[in-house]
N, C-alpha and C positions, 0 to 999 in steps of 0.2 A: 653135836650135829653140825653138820657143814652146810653151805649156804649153795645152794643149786647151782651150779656153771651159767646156766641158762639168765637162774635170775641174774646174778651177778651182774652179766654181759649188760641187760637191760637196765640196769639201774646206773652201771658206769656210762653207758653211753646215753643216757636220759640225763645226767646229771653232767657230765661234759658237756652238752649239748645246749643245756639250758632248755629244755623242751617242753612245753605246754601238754602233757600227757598223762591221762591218770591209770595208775596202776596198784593194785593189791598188793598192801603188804601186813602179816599175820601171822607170819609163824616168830618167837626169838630170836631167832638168829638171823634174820631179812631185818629185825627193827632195828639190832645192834647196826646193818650194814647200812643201814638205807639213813640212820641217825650220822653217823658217822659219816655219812656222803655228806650229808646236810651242813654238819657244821665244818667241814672240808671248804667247801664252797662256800660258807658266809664272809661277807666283807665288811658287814656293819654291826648287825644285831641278831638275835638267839633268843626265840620267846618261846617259853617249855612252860605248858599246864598239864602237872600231873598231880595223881593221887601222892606218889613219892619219889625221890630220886635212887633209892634204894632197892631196886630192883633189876631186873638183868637186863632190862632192854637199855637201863641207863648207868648202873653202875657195874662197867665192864671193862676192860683194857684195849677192844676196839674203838671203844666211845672215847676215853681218856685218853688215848694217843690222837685222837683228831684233834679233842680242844688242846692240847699238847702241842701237836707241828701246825697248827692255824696261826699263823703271823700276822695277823689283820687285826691283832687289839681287838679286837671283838667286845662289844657289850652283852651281856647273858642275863636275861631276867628269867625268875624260874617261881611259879605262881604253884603251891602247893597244898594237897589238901592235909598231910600226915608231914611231918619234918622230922628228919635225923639226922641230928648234929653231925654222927661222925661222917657221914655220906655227904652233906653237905660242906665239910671244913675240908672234906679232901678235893672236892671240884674248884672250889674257895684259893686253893693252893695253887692248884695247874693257873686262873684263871686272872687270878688277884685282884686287884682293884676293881675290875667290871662286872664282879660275878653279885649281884643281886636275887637273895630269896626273900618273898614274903608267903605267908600261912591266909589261905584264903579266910576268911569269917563266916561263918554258917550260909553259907551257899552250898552247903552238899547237895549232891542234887540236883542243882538248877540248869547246871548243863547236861547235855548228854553226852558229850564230846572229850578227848581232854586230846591236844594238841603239841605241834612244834613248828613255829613260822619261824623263816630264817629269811631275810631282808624284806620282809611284807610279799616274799613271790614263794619261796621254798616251802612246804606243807607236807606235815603230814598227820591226819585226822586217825583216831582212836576210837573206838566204840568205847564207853566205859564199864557195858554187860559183859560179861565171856559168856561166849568164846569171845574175845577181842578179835573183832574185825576192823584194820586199818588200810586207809587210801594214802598214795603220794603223788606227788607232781612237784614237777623242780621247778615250774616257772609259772602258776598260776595267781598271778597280781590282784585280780579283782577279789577272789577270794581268801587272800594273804591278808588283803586292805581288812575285808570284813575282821577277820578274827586275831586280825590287831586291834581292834578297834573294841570288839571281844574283850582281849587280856586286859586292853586297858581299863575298862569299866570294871572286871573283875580286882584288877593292880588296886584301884584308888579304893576298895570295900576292905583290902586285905592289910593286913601287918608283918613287919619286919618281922624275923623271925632271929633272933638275938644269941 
């Protein structure tokens, strides 16, 4: 499935832009593109809360060529509820040194949410029922702050995942 001309246009020029803007994203193929902007654009850090990385919204060759041409050293923390090794050892590769996963601890549940902040301003929120309905915004800080803030209470309950 290909990714709408339309959206595309919006998500490039919203992410160029740096823009305070939120916008729907929910189908596949928008999450691979809209992830991919995301970590396009980070300059510091990468916080990913998901059920797993093994899935197509994250284990894709659009997603893998952004942390791939990201020249920014980037630090990646990825807070998971399921872990797989092989899916993991291969981001592990691209990313090296900076790529940290840990296995949340029985919190299933407690959030509703499962996210991707990229320098406390880049977001983009998850329903975790399906149909998955997801929002984005390239530049929204206050709400970046909260659900860093978020990972991190979840980060210090959770374990490396080995």
């Amino acid at each position: 499935m290909a990714i709408n001309p339309d959206y595309k246009e919006l998500v490039d020029l919203v992410s160029e832009k740096d823009l305070d803007f939120d916008f729907p994203n929910s189908s596949t193929e928008h999450g691979k593109y809209v992830i991919s902007k995301i970590i396009e654009k980070t300059k510091k850090n990468l916080l990913i809360f998901s059920k797993n990385l093994n899935n197509e919204v994250f284990n894709n060759e659009m997603v893998t060529n952004s942390l791939k041409e990201n020249k920014n050293n980037i630090e990646i923390k990825v807070l998971l509820e399921e872990s797989d090794r092989q899916t993991i050892n291969k981001f592990n590769s691209i990313v090296k040194n900076k790529f940290h996963v840990n296995k949340i601890d029985n919190k299933k549940g407690e959030d509703n949410l499962y996210f991707v902040i990229s320098d406390d301003k880049r977001i983009r929120i998850c329903s975790r029922e399906k149909p998955h309905q997801a929002r984005v915004n390239f530049n929204r800080k206050q709400l970046g702050e909260i659900l860093s803030n978020r990972f991190d209470t979840l980060w210090k309950s959770s374990s490396p995942i080995k």
